[in-house]
N, C-alpha and C positions, 0 to 999 in steps of 0.2 A: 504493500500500500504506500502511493504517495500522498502528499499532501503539500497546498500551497496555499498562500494569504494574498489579495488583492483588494482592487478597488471596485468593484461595477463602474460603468459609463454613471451611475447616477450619482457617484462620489460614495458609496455606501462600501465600508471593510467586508468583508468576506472572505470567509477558508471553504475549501473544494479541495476534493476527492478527482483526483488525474484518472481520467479516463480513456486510454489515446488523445484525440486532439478535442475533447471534449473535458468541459473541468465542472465533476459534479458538485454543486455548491449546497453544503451544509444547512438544518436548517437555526436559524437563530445565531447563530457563531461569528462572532466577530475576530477571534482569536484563536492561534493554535492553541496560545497557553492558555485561553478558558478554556479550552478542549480538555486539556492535561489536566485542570482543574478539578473539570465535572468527572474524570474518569479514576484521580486519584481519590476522590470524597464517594466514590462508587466502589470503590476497590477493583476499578475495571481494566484492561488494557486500553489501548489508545485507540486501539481498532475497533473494540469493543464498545467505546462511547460515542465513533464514526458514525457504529449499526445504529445507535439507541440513539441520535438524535435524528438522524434520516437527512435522505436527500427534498430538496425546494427547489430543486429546477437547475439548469444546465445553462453555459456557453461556451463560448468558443474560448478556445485556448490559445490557437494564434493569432486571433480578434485583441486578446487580453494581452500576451507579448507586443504586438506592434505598434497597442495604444497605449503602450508605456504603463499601464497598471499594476502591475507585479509588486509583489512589499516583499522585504527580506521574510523569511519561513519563520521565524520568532520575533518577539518586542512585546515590551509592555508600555503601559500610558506614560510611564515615566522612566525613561530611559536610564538613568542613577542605577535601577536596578537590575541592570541587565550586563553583566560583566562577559567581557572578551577576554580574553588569554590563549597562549599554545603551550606546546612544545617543539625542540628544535634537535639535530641532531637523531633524528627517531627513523631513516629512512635507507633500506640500502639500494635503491635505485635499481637500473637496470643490470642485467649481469656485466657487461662490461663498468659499469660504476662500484657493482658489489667487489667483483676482483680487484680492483686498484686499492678501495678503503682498505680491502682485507691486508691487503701487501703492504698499506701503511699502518697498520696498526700492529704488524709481525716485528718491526722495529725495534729500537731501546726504547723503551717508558722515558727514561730522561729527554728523547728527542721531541718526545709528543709533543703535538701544541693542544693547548687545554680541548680546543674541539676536537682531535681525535682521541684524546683522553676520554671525553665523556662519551664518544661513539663507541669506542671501545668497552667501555662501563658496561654499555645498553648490551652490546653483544656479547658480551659473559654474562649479566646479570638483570636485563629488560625483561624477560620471560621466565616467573619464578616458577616454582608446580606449584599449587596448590596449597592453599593456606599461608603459604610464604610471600614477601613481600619482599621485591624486585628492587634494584636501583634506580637510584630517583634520576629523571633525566631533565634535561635542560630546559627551563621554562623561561616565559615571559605576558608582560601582561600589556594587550593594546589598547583596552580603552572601555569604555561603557558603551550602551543599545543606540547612543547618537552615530555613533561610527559607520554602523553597518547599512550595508547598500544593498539594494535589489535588484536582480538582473534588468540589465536595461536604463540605470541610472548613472550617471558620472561619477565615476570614482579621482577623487579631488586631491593634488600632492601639494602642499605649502610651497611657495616661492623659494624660503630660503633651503627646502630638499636639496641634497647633494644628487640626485635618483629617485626616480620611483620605477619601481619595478614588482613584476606579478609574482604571486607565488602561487599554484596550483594545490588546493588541499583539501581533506576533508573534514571536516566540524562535526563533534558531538554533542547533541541539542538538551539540554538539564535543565528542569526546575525541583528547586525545593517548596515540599510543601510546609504545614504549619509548625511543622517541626523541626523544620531543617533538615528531613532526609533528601538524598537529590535522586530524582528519578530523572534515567535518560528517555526521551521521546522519539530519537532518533537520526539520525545524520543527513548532513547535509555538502553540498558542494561551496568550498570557500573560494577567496581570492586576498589572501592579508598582501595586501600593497606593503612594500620593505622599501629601506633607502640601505642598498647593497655597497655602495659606495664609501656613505657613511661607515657602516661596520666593516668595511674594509681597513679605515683610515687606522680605528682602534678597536679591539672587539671590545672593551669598555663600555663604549657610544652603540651597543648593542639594543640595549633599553630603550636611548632616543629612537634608534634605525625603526623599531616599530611599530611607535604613537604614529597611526598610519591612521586609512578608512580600509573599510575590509566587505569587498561582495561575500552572498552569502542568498545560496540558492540555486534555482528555483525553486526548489523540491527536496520538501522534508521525507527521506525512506525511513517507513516506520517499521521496526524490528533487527534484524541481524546485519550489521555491516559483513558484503562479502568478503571472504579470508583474502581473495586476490584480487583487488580493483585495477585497473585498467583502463587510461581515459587520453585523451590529446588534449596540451596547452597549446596555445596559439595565439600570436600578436598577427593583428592584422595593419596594415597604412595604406590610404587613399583605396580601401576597397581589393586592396589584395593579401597576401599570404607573404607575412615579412620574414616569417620564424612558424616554427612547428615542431615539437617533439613529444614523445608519449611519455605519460607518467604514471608510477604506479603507486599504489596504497595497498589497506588491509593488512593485516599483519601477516599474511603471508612475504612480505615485503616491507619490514620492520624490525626493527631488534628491541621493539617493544612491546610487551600485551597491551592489549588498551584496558583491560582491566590495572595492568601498571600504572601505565598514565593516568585514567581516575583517579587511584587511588590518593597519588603524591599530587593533585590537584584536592582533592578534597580532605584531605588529613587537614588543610588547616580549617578552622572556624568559621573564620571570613567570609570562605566561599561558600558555608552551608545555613545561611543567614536565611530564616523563614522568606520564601516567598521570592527569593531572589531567582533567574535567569541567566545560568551559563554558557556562553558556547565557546567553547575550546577545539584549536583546529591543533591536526595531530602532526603538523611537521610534510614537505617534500622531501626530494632529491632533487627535483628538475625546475629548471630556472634560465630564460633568455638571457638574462646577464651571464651568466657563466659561459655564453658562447658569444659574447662581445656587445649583445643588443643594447641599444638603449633607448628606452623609451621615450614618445613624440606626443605633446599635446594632439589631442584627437586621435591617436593607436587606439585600438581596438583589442582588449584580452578577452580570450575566449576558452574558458574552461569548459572541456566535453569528454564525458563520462554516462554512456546509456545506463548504466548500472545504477545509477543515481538520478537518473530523468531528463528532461532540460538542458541546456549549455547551459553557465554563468556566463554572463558576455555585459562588460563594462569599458564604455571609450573610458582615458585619463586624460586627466585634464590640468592644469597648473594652477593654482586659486594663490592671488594676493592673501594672507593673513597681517591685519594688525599686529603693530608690536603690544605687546602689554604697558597699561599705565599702573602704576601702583601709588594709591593716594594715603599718605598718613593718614590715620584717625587720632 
């Protein structure tokens, strides 16, 4: 089962049920996360409170793409509440990338640099068995529910960016309920915009690299992320094919469980704050800047992954940001 959020022509929110090119709309739902809501205070699954509130009627799905309608797959009325984070270093790419990590990580530990240090980490200790509890991998945190963008919307990079560059990923979609347990709903296709450049100059400046904006969509897959994903990034300019290369997810293609990754995300407090809204994207391999690209006001990135629904697909764009005033009290 998918699942998306949009606008009807009449300005009215709505979440529907993917049905080929047809998007069945819900009835009463203005939210996936009332959805998650009414299905946790039911004790239902997600799919399960899809059935129990029924379908109100149908449109078009590529009507709703080309009129710009689409909303990121999660959000609440106030954004504060809605935290973004990843993790990094979590990916061994294609076999030609898995061999070369592997070769550098056979090395002297003293030559490491901290990133193959903790890739390394992940591939001894990312995948504990059972009841055990794995090595923590590389986090970060990009921003709160303002950040995120819906396929089809301008993803915005500050003037003073060194870069902005795409990242191709996939997002695990969590709400806490009143208790602060986090239930996951389901995954989604991301796009965390990076300043590659920046984290080049220092990996320090790691942190700033990715207070970013972040696509994030079309399509919520509700239940088991598959173990080997398989999808094509792609920058497009003036309408054509600038760059292309496949990427892969799932932990078949990880040296982390994603119950890992949960975990050392939610051990702390913070993020299991009643009521709150997670989505945490699980890390790449594949990246146009690592083969020289650089992005153009008005490119075009296009994440596509049928496994997942939909492309992500966001022009970038350059946005003027004020500088901050800060006024004594």
């Amino acid at each position: 089962m998918r699942l998306v959020q949009f606008e009807t022509v009449e300005g009215k929110r709505s979440v529907a049920e993917v049905n080929g090119d047809q998007l069945m709309v819900l009835g009463n739902v203005e939210r996936i996360a009332d959805l998650a809501k009414m299905a946790i205070a039911s004790r239902q699954s997600l799919a399960q409170a899809v059935q129990a509130v029924g379908i109100s009627g149908s449109v078009s799905y590529e009507e709703t793409i080309a009129e710009g309608r689409l909303l990121p797959v999660i959000d609440l009325p106030d954004p504060s509440h809605v935290i973004v984070a990843g993790t990094g270093l979590t990916h061994m790419g294609s076999a030609d990338t898995r061999d070369a990590m592997h070769a550098k990580v056979t090395g002297d530990e003293d030559n490491l640099s901290d990133s193959m240090k903790i890739f390394k980490m992940g591939l001894e200790g990312g995948k504990p068995s059972d009841g055990e509890v794995g090595v923590q991998p590389e986090w970060f945190w990009k921003g709160d529910g303002s950040i995120l963008r819906a396929s089809g919307q301008v993803m915005e990079s500050p003037h003073w960016a060194d870069d902005m560059g795409e990242e191709p990923e996939i997002a695990g979609i969590y709400l806490n309920d009143k208790n602060g347990q986090p239930f996951r709903l389901g995954y989604a296709l991301a796009n965390e915009l990076s300043d590659h450049v920046m984290e080049r100059k220092n990996y320090l400046f790691l942190a700033h690299s990715k207070l970013r904006v972040c696509g994030l969509g079309p399509e919520l897959l509700v239940g088991d992320l598959p173990s080997d994903v398989q999808g094509m990034s792609r920058i497009y300019r003036d309408g054509e094919v600038l760059w292309e290369k496949p990427f892969v997810s799932g932990e078949d293609n990880m040296t982390h469980a994603l119950s890992n990754l949960e975990y050392h995300h939610f051990k702390y407090p913070l993020f299991r704050q009643p009521g709150r809204v997670n989505v945490h994207v699980f890390g790449t391999a594949t990246l146009s800047f690592a083969d020289g690209i650089t992005l153009q006001d008005n490119d075009i990135m296009e994440i596509d992954c049928p496994q997942l629904g939909r492309p992500l697909r966001n022009a970038v764009k350059t946005q003027h940001v004020d500088g901050p005033t800060v006024v004594q009290l």
